[in-house]
C-alpha positions in Angstrom: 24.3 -31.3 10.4 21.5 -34.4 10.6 18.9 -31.8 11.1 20.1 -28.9 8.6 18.9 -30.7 5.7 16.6 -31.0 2.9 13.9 -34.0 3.5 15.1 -35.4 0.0 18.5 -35.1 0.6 20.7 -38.1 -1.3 24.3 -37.2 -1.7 27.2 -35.8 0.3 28.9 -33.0 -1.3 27.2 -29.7 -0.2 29.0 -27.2 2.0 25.2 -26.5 2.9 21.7 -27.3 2.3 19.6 -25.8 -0.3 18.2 -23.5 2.0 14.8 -23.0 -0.2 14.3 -26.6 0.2 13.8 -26.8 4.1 10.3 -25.1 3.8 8.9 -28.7 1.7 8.1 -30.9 4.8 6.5 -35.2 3.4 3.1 -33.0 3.7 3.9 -30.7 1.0 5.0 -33.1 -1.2 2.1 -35.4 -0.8 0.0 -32.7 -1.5 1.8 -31.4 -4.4 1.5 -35.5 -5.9 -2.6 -35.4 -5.5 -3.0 -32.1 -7.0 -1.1 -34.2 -9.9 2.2 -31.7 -9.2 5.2 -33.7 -11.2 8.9 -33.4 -9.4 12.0 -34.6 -10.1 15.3 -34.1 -8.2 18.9 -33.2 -9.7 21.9 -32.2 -7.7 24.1 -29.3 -7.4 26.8 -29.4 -4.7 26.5 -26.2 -2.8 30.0 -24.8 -2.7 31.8 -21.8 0.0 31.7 -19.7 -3.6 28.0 -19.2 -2.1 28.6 -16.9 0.2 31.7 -14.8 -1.4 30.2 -11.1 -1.7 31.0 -9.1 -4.8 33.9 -7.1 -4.3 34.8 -6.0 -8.0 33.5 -2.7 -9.1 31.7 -4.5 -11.9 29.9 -8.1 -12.6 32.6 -8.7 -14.9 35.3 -8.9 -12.5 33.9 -11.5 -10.1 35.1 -14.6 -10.7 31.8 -16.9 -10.0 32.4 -20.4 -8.1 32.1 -23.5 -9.9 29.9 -26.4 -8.3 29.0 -29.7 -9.6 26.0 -30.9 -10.7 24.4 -34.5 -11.1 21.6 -35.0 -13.1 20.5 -38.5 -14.0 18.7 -38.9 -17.8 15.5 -39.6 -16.6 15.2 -36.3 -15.2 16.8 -34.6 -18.6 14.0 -36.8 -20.3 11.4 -35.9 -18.0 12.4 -31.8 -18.3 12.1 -32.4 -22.1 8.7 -33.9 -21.2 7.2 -31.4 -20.0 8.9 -28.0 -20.6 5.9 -26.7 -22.2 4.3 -26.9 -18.5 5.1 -23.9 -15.6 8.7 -25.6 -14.4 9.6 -24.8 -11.0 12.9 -24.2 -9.4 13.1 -24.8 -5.7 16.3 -23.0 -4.8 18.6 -20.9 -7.1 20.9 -23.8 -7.2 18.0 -26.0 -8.6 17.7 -22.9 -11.2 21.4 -22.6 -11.6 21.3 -26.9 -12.5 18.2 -26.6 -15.0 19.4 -23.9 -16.9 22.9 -25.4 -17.0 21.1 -28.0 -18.7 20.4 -26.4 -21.3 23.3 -24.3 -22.3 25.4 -27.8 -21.8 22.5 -29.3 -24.5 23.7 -26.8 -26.5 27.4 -27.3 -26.7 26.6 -30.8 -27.5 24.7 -29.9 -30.4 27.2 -27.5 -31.6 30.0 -30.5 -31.1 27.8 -34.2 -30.5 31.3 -36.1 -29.8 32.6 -33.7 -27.0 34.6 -35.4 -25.0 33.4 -35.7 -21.3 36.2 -33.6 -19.5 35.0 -30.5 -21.7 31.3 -30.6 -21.1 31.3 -28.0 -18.5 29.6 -24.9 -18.5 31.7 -21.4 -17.6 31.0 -18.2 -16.3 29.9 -16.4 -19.0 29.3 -18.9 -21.4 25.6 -18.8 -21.8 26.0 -15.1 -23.1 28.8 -16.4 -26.0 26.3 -19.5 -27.0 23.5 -17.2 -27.0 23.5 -16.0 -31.1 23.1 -19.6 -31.7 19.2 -19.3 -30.7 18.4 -23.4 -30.6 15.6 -24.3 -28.9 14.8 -26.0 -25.8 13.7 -29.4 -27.1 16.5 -29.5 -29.8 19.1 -28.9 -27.0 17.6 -31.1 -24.5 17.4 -33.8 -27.3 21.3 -33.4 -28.2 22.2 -33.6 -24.3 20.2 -36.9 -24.1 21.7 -38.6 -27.5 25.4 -37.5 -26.2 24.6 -39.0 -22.7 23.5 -42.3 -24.7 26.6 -42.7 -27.3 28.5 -42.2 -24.4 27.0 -45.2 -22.7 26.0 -42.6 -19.2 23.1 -43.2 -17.0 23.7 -39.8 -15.4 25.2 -36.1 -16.1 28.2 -35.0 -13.6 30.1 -32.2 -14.7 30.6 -28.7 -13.1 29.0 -25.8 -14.2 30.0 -21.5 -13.0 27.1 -20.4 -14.7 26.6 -16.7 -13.5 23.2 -15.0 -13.7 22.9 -11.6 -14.1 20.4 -9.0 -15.0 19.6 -9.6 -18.6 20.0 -13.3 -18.8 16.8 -14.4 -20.5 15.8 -17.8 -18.7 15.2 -20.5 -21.0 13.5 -23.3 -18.9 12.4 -22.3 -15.2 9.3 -20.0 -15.0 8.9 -19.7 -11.5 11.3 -19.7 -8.3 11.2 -20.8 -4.8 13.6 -18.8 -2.8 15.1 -17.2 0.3 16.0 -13.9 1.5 19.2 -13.3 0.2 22.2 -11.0 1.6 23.1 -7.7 -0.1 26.0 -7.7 -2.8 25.5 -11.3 -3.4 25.7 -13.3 -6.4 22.3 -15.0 -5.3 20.9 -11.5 -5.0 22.0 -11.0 -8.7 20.1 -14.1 -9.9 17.0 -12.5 -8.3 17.0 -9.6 -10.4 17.6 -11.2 -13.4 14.6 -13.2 -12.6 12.2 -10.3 -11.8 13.7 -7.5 -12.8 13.6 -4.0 -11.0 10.5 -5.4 -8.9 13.4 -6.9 -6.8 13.6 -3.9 -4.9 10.0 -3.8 -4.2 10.3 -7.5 -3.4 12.7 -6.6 -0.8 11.6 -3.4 0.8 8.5 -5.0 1.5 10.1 -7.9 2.8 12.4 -5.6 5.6 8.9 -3.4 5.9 7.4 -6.9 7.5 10.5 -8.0 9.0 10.7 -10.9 7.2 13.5 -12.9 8.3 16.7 -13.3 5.8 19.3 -15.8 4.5 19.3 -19.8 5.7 17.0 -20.3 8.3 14.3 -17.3 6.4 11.0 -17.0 5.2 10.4 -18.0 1.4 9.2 -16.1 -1.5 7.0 -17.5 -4.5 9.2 -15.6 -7.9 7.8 -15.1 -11.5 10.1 -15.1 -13.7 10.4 -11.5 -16.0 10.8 -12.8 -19.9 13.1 -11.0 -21.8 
């Protein structure tokens, strides 16, 4: 357990690591700071949901895992910063977190004195909030002025968040992942990201024998727009 984690690491929680993380050694990040590479660090505690196949004969009927999430407002304030800039997610749970973000931004725009205990984000919500169409800044914005009248230093709240194929992504650009198993819900976030090319992404990937799931090789994902 010492060894099967992420050097940045911080809080106990996860069922396991954020596998795309193992691949950044102290050398990586040093290098990513002198080629001027901002990063930041949130949290999303990896829950046994992970690894539940899909079983329904459609999306719908799967009920998605929730997992919390703990993001501090300097890292909200930093995303707001500099979400004009290529944002990278290292990990689908790092993509999972960010986006949450935003949808949860969004809810407290629509309501700014939420109480706490509802600011969570469900399964499907994103697609329900979606007609509303606010932007990134104005929902970041709202998420930081709610954390402040409520006197927090840091978000903790849960989010089920599922991504599927037609999700349009609203902050991350780019993605840092594994391999992922077939009938997955992680497999599902991967083509919502890129589309049909996952297939491609994938045969080539079994054509090279690549190796799959925690201990894998990493892929470098551009994110389809929508």
């Amino acid at each position: 357990a010492e060894q099967y984690q992420t050097i940045y690491a911080h809080y106990d929680g996860s069922v396991a690591a954020p596998t795309a993380g193992l691949h950044f050694t102290p050398a990586i990040l040093k290098s990513l700071q002198e080629r001027k590479i901002k990063t930041d660090f949130i949290t999303l505690h990896v829950g046994a949901g992970t690894f539940m196949p899909v079983k329904s004969a459609t999306i719908a009927d799967h009920a998605m895992h929730s997992e919390f999430i703990h993001v501090n407002y300097h890292t909200v304030e930093n995303i707001l910063e500099n979400h004009k800039y290529i944002i990278t997610a290292v990990g689908t749970t790092s993509l999972r977190t960010i986006e949450s973000l935003y949808w949860l931004g969004v809810k407290t725009k629509l309501n700014p004195f939420i109480h706490p205990a509802s600011l969570t984000l469900g399964q499907w919500e994103a697609y329900t909030l979606d007609k509303d169409s606010i932007t990134v800044p104005v929902a970041l914005q709202a998420l930081l002025t709610w954390l402040k009248r409520n006197e927090k230093e840091e978000l903790i709240t849960r989010t089920q968040m599922m991504i599927v194929p037609g999700y349009k992504f609203r902050i991350v650009e780019v993605l840092v992942t594994n391999f992922h198993q077939p009938q997955s819900t992680l497999l599902l976030l991967v083509a919502a990201a890129i589309g049909p090319d996952w297939k491609k992404v994938y045969e080539y990937a079994l054509k090279k024998n690549f190796r799959f799931l925690s201990y894998g090789d990493g892929s470098l994902l551009f994110l389809k727009k929508v």
